[in-house]
Phi, psi and omega in degrees: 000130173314145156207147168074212181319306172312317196274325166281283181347313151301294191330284186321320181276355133334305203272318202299334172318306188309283180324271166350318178289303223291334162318292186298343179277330173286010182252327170265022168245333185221102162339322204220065131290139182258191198263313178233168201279150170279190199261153168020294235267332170270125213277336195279301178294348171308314243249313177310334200213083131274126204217176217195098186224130186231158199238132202209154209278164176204131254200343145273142350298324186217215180291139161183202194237154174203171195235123171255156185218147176231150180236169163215133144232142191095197189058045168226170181289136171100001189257102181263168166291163172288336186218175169311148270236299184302303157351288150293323166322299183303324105064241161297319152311288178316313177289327168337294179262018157289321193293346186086021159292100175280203183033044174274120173235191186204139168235161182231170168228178148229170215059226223264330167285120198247019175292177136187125246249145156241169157231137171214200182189152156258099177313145164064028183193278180265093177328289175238110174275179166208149160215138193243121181281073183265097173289160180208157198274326167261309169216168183248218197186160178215147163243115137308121142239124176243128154238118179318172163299151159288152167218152198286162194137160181247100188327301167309322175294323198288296181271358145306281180341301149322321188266340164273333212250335178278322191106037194254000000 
């Protein structure tokens, strides 16, 4: 098992693998999506972009460490889907899995839940994505969820070593 200087280098190239998938997916949902988030001050791409990435212990196949990650995109006014709502969804599944995503699915609902889901997985990088479909009466919105692969490591050694190499 990796320790020390070997175990943060993976871990960065874990998380960044991770970050990287998770871009391209939000780039077939928002063209001019950005990579990292922007600054402060743009109140309209802040309110466009949130993301949310933790680093978390995980026990398949055996002990280790992963990265989960949530994205926001949309929720602001005026930011609609490009097309209908069921439409797009379909979409996005479908480039997914040009993209080499397996296991792609999708759900609809019916009744009064006007949410809808696509689920995939990226072997050795992403376990489960979710993207979630919100229409909304000023704008709509999409949620990303990801959890990474697990990888061998000591969760705890991965963030100290992080929180020494920030000066924490």
């Amino acid at each position: 098992m990796p320790n020390g200087e070997e175990l943060l280098t993976q871990s960065d190239e874990v998380r960044a693998e991770l970050k990287e998938s998770i871009h391209g997916v939000a780039l077939l949902i928002d063209p001019s999506a950005p990579y990292e988030s922007p600054d402060e001050g743009d109140n309209d791409r802040v309110q466009l972009f949130e993301e949310r990435l933790d680093l978390v212990e995980c026990r398949t196949p055996s002990p280790g460490f992963a990265y989960t990650l949530m994205r926001s995109i949309g929720n602001v006014d005026g930011w609609r889907f490009p097309e209908g709502q069921e439409e797009f969804r379909k979409r996005v599944a479908e480039e997914l899995h040009a993209a080499g995503w397996e296991d792609v699915t999708g759900t609809s609902y019916d009744g009064d839940v006007d949410t809808t889901v696509v689920y995939a997985r990226y072997p050795g990088v992403v376990d489960k994505l979710m993207i979630m479909f919100h229409p909304g009466d000023v704008a709509d919105g999409v949620s990303i969820y990801a959890d990474g692969s697990c990888h061998p490591g000591d969760v705890d050694e991965v963030r100290d070593l992080r929180r020494e190499r920030a000066g924490n």
